[in-house]
C-alpha positions in Angstrom: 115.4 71.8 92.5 113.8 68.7 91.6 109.9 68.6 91.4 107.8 65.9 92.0 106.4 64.3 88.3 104.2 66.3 86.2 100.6 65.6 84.0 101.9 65.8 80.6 102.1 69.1 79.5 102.5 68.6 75.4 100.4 66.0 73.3 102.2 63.4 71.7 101.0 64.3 68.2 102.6 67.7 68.6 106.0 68.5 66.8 108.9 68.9 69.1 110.1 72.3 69.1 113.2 73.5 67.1 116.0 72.7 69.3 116.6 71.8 72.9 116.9 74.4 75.7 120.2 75.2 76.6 120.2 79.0 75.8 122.4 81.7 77.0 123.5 84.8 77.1 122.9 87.0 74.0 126.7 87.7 72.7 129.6 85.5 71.9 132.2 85.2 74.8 134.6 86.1 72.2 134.3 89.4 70.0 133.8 89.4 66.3 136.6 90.4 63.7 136.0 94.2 63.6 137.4 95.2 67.5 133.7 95.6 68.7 135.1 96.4 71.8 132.9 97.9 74.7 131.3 95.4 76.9 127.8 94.5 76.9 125.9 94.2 80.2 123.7 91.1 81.1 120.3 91.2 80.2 117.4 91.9 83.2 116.1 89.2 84.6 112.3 89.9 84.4 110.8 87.2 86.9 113.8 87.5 89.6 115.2 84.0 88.9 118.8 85.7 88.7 120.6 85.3 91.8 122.4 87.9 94.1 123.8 88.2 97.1 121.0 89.4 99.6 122.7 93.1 100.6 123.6 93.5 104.0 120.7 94.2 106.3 121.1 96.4 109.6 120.4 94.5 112.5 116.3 94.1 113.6 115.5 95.1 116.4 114.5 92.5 118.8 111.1 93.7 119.5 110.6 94.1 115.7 107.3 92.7 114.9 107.6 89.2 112.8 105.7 91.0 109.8 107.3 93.4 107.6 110.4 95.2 109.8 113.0 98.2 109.3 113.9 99.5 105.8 110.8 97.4 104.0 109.7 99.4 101.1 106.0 100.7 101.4 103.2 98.9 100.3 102.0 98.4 96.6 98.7 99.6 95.7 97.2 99.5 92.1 99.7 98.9 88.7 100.4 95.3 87.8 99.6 92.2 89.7 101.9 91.5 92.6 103.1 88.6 93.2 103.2 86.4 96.5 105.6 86.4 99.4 108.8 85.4 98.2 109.9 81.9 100.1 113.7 80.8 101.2 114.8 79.4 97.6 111.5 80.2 95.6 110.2 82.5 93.3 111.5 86.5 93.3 113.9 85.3 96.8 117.0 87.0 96.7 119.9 84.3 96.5 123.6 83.9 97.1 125.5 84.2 94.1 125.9 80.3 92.2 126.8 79.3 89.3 123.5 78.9 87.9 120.3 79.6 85.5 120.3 83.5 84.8 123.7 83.8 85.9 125.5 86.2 84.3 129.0 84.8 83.2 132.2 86.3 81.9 135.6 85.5 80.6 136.8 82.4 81.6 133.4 81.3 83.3 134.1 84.0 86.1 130.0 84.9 87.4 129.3 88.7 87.3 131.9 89.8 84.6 130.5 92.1 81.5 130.6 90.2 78.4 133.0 91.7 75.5 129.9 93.2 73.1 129.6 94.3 69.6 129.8 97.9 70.0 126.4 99.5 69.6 123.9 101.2 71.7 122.6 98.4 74.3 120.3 98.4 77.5 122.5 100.4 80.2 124.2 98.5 83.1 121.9 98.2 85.9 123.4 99.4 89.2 123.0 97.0 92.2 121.1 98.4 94.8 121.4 97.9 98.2 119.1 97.8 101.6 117.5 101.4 102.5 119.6 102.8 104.9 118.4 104.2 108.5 117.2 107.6 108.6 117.5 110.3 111.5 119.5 109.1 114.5 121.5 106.8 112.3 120.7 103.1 113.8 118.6 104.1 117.1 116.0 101.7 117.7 112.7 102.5 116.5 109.5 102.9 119.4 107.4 100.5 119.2 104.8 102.9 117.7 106.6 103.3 114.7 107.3 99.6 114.3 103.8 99.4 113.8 103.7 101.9 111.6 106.1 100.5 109.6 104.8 96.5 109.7 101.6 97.7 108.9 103.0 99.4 105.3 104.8 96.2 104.3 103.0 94.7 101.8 105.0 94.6 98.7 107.6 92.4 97.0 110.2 93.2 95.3 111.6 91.0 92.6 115.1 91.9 92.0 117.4 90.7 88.8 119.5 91.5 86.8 120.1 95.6 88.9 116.5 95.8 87.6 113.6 96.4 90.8 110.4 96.4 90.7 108.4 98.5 92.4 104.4 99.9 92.5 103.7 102.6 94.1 101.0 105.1 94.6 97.7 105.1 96.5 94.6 102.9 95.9 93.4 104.6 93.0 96.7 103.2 91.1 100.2 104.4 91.3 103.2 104.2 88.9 105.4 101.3 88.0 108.8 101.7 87.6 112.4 100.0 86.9 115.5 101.4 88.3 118.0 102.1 86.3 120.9 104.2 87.3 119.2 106.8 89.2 116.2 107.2 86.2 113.3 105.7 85.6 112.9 102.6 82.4 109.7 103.6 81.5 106.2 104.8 83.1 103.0 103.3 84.0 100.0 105.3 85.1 96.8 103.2 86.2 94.1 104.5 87.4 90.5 105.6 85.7 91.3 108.1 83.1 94.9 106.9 82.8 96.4 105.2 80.2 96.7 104.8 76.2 93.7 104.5 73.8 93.2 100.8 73.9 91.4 98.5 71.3 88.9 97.3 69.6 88.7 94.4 71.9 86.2 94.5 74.4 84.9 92.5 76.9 82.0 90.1 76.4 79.1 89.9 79.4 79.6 86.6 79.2 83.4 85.2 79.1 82.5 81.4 79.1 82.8 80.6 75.6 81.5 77.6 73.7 83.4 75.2 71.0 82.2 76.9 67.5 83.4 74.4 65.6 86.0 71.4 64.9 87.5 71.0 61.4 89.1 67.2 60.7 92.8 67.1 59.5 92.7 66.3 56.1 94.2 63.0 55.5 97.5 63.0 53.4 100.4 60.7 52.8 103.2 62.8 53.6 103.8 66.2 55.3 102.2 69.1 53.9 101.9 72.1 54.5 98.7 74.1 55.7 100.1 77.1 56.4 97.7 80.3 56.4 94.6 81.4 57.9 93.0 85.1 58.1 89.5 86.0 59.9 87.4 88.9 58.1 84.4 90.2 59.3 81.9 86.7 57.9 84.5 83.9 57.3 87.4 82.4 58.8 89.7 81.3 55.6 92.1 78.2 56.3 94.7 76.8 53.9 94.2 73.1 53.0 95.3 70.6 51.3 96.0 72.0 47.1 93.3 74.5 48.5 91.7 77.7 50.2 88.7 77.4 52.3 86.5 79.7 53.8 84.8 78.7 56.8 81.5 80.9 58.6 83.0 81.9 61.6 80.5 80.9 64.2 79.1 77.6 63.0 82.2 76.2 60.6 80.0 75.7 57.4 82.0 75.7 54.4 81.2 79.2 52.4 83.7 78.8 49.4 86.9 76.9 48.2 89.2 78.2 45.8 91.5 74.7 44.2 95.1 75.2 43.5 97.1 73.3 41.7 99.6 72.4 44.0 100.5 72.9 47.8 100.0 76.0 49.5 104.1 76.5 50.2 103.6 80.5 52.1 101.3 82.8 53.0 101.3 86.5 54.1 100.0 87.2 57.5 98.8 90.6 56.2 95.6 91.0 54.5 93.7 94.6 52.9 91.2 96.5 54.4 89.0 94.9 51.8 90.4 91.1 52.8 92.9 90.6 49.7 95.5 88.5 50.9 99.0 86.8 49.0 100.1 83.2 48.9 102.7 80.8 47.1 101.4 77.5 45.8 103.5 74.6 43.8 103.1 74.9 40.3 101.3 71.3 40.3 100.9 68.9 42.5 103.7 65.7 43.6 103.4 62.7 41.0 105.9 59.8 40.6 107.8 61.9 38.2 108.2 64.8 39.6 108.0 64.0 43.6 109.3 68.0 44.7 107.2 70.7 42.3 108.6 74.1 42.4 107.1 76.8 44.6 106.9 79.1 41.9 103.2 80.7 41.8 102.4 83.8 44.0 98.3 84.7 44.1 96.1 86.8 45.3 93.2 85.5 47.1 90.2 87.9 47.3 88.7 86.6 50.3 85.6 88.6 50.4 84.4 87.1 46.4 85.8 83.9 47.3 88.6 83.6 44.5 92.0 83.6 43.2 92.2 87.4 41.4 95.5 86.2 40.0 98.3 83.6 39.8 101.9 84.4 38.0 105.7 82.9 38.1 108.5 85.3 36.9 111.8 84.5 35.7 115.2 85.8 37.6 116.9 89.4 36.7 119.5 87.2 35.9 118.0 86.0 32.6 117.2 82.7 31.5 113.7 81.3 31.2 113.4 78.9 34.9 110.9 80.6 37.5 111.8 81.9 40.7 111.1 79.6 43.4 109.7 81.6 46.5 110.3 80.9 49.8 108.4 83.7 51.9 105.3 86.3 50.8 104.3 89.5 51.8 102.2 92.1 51.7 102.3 96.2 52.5 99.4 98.7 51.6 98.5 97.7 47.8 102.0 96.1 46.8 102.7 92.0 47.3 106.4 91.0 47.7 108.2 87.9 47.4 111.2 86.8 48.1 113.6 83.2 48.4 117.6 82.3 48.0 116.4 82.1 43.7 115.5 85.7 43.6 112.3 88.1 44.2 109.9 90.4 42.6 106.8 92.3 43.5 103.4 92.7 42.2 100.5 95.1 42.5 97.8 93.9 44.3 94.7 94.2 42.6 95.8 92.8 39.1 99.2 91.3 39.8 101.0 93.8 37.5 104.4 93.4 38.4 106.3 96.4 39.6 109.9 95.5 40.3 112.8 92.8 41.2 115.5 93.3 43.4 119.1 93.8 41.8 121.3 90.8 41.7 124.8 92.1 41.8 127.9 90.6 41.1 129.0 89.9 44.6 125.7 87.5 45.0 123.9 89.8 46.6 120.1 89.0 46.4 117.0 89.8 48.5 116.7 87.3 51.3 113.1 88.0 52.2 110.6 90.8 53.2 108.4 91.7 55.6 105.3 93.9 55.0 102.6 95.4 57.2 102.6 98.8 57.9 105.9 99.5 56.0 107.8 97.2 53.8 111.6 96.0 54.3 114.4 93.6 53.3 117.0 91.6 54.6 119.3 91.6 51.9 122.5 88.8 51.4 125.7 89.5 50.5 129.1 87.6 50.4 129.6 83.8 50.9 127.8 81.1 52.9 131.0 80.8 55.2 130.7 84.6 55.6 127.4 86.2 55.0 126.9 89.4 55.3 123.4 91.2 55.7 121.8 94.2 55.4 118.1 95.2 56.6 116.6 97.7 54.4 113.4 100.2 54.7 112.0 100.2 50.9 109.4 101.8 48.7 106.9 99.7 48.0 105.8 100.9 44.5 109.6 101.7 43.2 111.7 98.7 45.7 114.5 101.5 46.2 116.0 101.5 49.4 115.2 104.5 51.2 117.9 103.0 54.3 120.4 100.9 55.4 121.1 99.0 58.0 124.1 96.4 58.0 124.0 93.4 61.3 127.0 92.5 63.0 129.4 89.8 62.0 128.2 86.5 62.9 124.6 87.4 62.1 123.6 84.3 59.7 119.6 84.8 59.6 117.9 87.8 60.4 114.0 88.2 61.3 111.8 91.1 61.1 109.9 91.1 63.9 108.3 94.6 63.0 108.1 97.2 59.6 107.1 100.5 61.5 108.6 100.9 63.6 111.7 98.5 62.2 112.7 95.8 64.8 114.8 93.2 63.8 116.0 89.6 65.8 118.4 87.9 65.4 121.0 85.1 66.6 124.2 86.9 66.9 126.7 84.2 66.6 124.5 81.7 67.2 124.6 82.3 70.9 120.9 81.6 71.8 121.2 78.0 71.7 117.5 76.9 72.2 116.3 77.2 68.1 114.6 80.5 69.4 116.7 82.6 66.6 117.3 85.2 68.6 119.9 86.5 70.5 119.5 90.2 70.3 116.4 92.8 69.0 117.9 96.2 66.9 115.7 99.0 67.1 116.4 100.7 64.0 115.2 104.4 62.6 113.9 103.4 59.4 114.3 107.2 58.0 118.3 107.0 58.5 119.0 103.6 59.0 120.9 104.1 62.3 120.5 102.1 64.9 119.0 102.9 67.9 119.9 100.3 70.4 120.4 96.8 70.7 118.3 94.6 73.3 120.7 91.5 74.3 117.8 89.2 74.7 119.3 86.1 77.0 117.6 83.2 75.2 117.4 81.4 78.7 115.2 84.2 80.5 113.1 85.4 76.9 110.1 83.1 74.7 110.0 84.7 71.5 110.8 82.7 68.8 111.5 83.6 64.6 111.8 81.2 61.8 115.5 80.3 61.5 116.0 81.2 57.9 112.4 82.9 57.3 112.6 86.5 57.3 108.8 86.9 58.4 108.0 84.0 60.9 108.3 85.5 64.4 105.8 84.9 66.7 104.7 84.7 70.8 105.5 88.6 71.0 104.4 92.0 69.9 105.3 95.3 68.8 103.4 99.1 70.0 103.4 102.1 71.6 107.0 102.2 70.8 107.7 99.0 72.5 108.6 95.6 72.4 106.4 92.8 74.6 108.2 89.4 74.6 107.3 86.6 77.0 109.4 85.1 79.7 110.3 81.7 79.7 108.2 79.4 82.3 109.6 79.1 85.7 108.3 77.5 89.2 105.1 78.5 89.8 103.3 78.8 93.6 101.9 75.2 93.6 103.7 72.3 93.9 103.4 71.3 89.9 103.1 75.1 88.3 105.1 76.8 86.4 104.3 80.3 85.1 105.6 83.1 83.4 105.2 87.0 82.7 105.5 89.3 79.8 107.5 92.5 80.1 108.3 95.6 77.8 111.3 96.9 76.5 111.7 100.5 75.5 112.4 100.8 71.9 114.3 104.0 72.3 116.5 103.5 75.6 116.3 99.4 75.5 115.1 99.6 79.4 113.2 97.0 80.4 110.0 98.7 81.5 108.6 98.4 85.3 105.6 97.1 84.6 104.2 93.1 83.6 101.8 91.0 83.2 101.9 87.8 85.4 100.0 84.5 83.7 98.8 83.0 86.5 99.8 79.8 88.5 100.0 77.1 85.9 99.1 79.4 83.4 101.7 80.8 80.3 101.0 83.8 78.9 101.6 84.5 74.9 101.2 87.8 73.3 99.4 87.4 69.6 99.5 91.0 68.7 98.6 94.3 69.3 94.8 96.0 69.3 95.7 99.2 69.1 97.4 99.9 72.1 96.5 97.0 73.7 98.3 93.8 73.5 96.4 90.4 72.5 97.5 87.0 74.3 96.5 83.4 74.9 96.9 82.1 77.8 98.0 78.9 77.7 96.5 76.4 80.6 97.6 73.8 82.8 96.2 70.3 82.0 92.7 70.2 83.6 91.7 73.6 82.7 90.7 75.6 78.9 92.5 78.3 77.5 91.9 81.9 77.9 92.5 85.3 76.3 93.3 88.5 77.4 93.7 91.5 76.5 96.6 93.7 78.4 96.5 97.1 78.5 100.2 98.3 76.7 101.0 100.7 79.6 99.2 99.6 83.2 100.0 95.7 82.4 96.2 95.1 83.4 94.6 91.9 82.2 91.5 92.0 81.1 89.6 88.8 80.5 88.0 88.3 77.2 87.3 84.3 76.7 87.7 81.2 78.8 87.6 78.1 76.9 85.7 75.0 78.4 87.7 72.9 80.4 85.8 69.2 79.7 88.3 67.1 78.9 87.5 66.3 75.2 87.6 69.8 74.7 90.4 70.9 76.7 92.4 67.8 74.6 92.0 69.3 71.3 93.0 72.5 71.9 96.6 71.4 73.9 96.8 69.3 70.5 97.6 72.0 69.6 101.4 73.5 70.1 101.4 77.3 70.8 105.0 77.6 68.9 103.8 75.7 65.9 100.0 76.4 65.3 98.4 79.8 64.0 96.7 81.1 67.2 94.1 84.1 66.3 91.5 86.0 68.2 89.3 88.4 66.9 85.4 89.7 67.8 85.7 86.9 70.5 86.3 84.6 68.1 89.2 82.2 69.0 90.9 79.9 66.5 93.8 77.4 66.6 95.2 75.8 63.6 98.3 74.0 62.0 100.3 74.4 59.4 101.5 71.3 59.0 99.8 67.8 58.8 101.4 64.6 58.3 100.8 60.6 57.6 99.3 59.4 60.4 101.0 56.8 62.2 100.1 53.2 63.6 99.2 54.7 67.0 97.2 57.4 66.3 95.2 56.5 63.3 91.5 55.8 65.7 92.1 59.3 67.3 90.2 62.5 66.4 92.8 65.1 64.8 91.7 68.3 64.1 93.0 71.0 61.5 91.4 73.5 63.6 89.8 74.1 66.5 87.0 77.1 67.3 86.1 78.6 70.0 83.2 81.6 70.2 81.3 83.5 73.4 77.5 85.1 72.7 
């Protein structure tokens, strides 16, 4: 429906996002070449915005009280957050079936028809459940005893899409949150004191308020560059700049060392040692008249602890000749550095930058696309022709580079992401079906030992907020992967108030592909990002409505229970530079509640905005 104007939710100096919204659902309406043949259910609808036809309700008796009534499920009592009463057209209602947002469609545009799929493992159809039925006397009226009784009980809301219901139950203590799914349960959620997984590191301060630490100026440049990189060790916060790397202390923003490069920082790992070595790629020399476009052809080691580059190198391709490799992406996993681009790749050991191995380029053009590090390390290797690529996504030893599995995508997978090394999840945009610049279509849960997949989440691009790189093999973001799942964000919807939207993040299995019972709700103008995981809790920003600060929370990985860690100030100057700051194109990171935000790109500044304060990062710290 149409809402009333809103305060502008995204600065003007913020880049626009990679394509417009338009989204849908996560397979092609036509199959592939290959006869994948077996038909893939629509995804769950997380946040009930799917519409249904309401089942068919026995008729109330006329004495029934106005509140709650016959066959209301009991009331909720601990597990996540419950949302409000549902209202006629609103949030979580049940609706007649339209064609519509979160619809699912078949062939020929026919609502409520499986979609042909690719033939692997996906989330199971989701029956469609109807009203509870009358017990006993079979449609007696109840005494008006017992419609008290059962008035008194109603107290929860269900929010039904996709065949998926939500439920809490239990008694005050906490109770168990569950998804239905063909008779069994998607996954289980025990609150309660003594309940749950390990946790984090993470912890809540006394005081939550938090103060700005400190407010770095963007650098001014004359074209765009790129800033991309930033790690937090247990003294500094270290941030890419211009031709440089800068370490900053972490509470009062006081430059502690700068390493100069001589050229643009072009990638950076996201992974750093337990002793705060991390990898980058920097341009062999900086842009000059004659040479405008300087190859990114240096991969270093910056030790962030000392405060300086251990070691800078350029190789030359397996395939001979004397012309460095141009890198596009960097890694790192355990005490091994990877890089990789479309001109070839290599690895290095850490500490001294020996190198240890380049991929094989075979004669069919295969080459290593990228890799992803972490934990584990992996590839997504190329093969074939740019008309018809054809990838594979392998677990490797890190020391050797030898594949130790397999994995080949689907047809009409151009890019793939890896999302996570250990376990291995992959996204990606299965003929380009997303349609909102997201990247992803689908997750694969893979068994890195055998290289068999385990199942395949359809991931409707229209319902779902995480977003990879579209040709980087390493550049997903705003979701998480533990305790053997996957935590992606919805997309925004209608909020309670008349200007709010707000949004949720759910869990699939990794294993079955359920989508789990239990979420975490933002908040009422509020939209919640997962960063990444503290042990078995999961990290996230929440992003705020205009007139208030940002917060972060942690969410326990099993319950869904928020727990607040920071609230940023919500004065206006300080409120402004942080939403200057885009949550899909800045480096967001939290850690000993410490809050940063940064870019990773900067450009000329134009006529308009050349008086205004522009920051290359903002800071953010409670006592």
């Amino acid at each position: 429906m149409t809402q009333p104007p809103q305060p502008p939710q995204q600065p003007p100096n913020t880049p626009p996002p990679a394509g417009p919204p338009s989204g849908g659902f996560g397979a092609p309406q036509d199959p592939p070449p290959g006869g994948f043949g077996q038909p893939t259910p629509p995804p769950a609808d997380p946040f009930g915005k799917q519409p249904q036809q309401p089942p068919q309700q026995p008729a109330a008796p006329q004495d029934a009280p106005a509140a709650g009534g016959y066959g209301t499920p009991p009331p909720a009592a601990g597990g996540y957050p419950t949302p409000p009463a549902p209202q006629p057209n609103g949030y979580g209602y049940p609706q007649a079936p339209q064609q519509g947002y979160g619809y699912p469609q078949g062939p020929g545009g026919q609502p409520g028809m499986p979609q042909q799929g690719y033939g692997y493992p996906t989330q199971p159809m989701q029956p469609q459940y109807g009203a509870p039925q009358p017990a006993g006397d079979g449609g007696k009226k109840f005494s008006t005893q017992m419609q008290i009784i059962v008035a008194a009980a109603v107290a929860v809301v269900l929010i039904i899409g996709g065949g998926i219901i939500y439920a809490s139950t239990g008694d005050d203590k906490g109770g168990t949150n569950e998804a239905s799914s063909s008779g069994a349960t998607g996954g289980e959620a025990k609150g309660g004191e003594g309940d749950g997984l390990a946790g984090g590191d993470e912890k809540a301060p006394a005081n939550t308020k938090s103060e700005v630490a400190f407010q770095l100026p963007e650098p001014v440049v004359t074209d765009i560059t790129t800033v991309m990189g930033s790690w937090v060790t247990d003294k500094a916060y270290v941030k890419s700049g211009v031709a440089e790397i800068t370490a900053y202390d972490r509470d009062k923003g006081t430059k502690l060392w700068s390493v100069p490069l001589p050229g643009e920082v072009c990638s950076a790992s996201r992974h750093m040692s337990k002793d705060f070595k991390t990898a980058i790629v920097f341009e062999e020399t900086k842009a000059t008249k004659a040479n405008k476009y300087p190859s990114c052809n240096q991969v270093g080691v910056i030790d962030m602890t000392a405060g300086k580059l251990l070691w800078s190198k350029g190789v030359t391709s397996a395939t001979g000749g004397d012309k460095p490799i141009r890198f596009d992406e960097v890694t790192l996993s355990g005490t091994t550095v990877a890089a990789g681009g479309t001109s070839g790749g290599a690895a290095f050991k850490l500490d001294d930058g020996a190198e240890l191995w380049k991929p094989k380029v075979g004669a069919d053009g295969c080459y290593d696309r990228g890799y992803a590090g972490g934990e584990a390390l992996a590839v997504v290797r190329k093969c074939g022709t740019s008309d018809s690529p054809q990838l594979t996504v392998q677990a490797l030893n890190p020391t050797t580079g030898a594949p130790l599995s397999s994995f080949q995508m689907p047809a009409g997978v151009d890019y793939a992401s890896i999302v996570s090394t250990k376990p291995l999840v992959v996204a990606a945009d299965v003929g380009d079906t997303a349609g909102d610049g997201s990247g992803i279509s689908d997750f694969f849960s893979i068994d890195a030992a055998t290289g068999k997949l385990i199942v395949r989440i359809p991931a409707d691009a229209e319902q779902y907020a995480a977003r990879c790189g579209s040709t980087e093999v390493e550049r997903c973001q705003n979701l998480a992967v533990g305790n053997n799942r996957l935590y992606v964000p919805t997309e925004n919807h209608d909020g309670t108030s008349e200007y709010g939207e707000t949004n949720e993040v759910v869990a699939f299995d990794l294993t079955t592909g359920k989508l789990l019972g239990g979420r975490a709700d933002a908040g009422d103008r509020y939209s919640l990002t997962p960063l990444r995981m503290d042990g078995t809790n999961v990290i996230a920003y929440k992003e705020p409505p205009y007139d208030k600060g940002g917060q972060i929370v942690s969410i326990d990985g099993e319950t869904f229970k928020q727990t607040l860690l920071m609230e940023n100030p919500s004065d206006e100057a300080v409120r402004e530079a942080e939403r200057r700051f885009s949550t899909d194109h800045s480096e967001i990171l939290y850690k000993d509640g410490r809050f940063f935000k940064s870019k990773r790109l900067v450009s000329k500044r134009s006529t308009s905005d050349a008086d205004e304060k522009l920051y290359l990062v903002v800071a953010y710290r409670t006592d």
